[in-house]
C-alpha positions as CSV (number, residue, x, y, z in Angstrom):
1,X,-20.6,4.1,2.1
2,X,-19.2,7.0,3.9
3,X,-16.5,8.9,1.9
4,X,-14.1,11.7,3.7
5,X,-12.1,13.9,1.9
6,X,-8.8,15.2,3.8
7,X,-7.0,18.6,2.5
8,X,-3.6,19.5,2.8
9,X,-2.6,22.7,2.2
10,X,0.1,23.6,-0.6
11,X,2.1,25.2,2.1
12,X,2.1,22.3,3.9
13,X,3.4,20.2,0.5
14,X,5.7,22.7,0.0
15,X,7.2,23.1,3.4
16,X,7.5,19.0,3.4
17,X,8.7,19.1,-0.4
18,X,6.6,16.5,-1.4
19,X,3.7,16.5,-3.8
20,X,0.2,15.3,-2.9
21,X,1.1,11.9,-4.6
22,X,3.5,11.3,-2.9
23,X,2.6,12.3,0.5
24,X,-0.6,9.5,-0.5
25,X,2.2,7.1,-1.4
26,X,4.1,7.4,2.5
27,X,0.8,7.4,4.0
28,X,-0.4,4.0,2.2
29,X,2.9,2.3,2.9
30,X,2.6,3.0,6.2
31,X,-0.7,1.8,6.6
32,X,-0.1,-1.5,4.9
33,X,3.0,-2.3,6.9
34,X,0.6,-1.3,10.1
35,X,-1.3,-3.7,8.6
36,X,-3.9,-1.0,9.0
37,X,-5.1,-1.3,5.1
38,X,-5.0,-4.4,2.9
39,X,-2.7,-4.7,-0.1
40,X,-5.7,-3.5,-2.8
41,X,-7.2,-1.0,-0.3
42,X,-3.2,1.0,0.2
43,X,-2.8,0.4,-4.0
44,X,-6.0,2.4,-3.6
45,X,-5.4,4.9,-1.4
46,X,-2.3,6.1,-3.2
47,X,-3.8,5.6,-6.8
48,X,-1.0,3.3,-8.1
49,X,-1.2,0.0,-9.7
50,X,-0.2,-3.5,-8.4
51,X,3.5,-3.5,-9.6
52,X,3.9,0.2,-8.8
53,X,2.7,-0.1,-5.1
54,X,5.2,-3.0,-4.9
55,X,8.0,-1.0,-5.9
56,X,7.2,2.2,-3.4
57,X,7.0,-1.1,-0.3
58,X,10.5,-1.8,-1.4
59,X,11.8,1.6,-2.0
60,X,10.8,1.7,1.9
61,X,12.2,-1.7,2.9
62,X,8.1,-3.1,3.8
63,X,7.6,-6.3,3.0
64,X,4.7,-7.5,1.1
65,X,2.3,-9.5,3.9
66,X,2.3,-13.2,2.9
67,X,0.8,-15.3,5.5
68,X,0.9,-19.4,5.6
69,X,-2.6,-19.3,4.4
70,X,-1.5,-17.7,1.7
71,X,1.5,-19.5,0.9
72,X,-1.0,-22.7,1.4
73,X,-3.7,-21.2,-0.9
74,X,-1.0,-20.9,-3.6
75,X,0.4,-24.4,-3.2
76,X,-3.9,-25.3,-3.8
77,X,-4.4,-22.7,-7.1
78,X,-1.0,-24.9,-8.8
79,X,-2.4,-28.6,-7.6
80,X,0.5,-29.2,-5.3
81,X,-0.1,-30.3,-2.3
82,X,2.4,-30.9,1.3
């Protein structure tokens, strides 16, 4: 596995008045709703739990990625099927 680590200056938080949370936070709910990271992987990124990365997708009007496979694989899990 190949890690990176990418710094941001203070002055750079500052002058964007954002703390290095949440500057993670934008930069995993973008990601997501580029479809660039997965759902776990952006939770991840930005350190938050599964209810708490919900929330920030909504605070930013991103919907949660729910495919017909996964509405299928659902319907399967509860024993219903179409």
């Amino acid at each position: 596995m190949i890690t990176t680590e990418l710094v941001i200056s203070q002055q750079i938080l500052q002058d964007i008045k954002m703390t290095a949370q949440e500057l993670a936070i934008e930069i995993a709910v973008y990601l997501y709703e580029k479809q660039k990271l997965s759902m776990g992987q952006a939770k991840r990124f930005c350190g938050l739990d599964h209810i708490s990365f919900q929330k920030a997708l909504a605070q930013h009007n991103v919907y949660i990625h729910y495919e017909m496979e996964d509405v299928q694989q659902d319907l399967k899990n509860l024993g219903i099927s179409l």
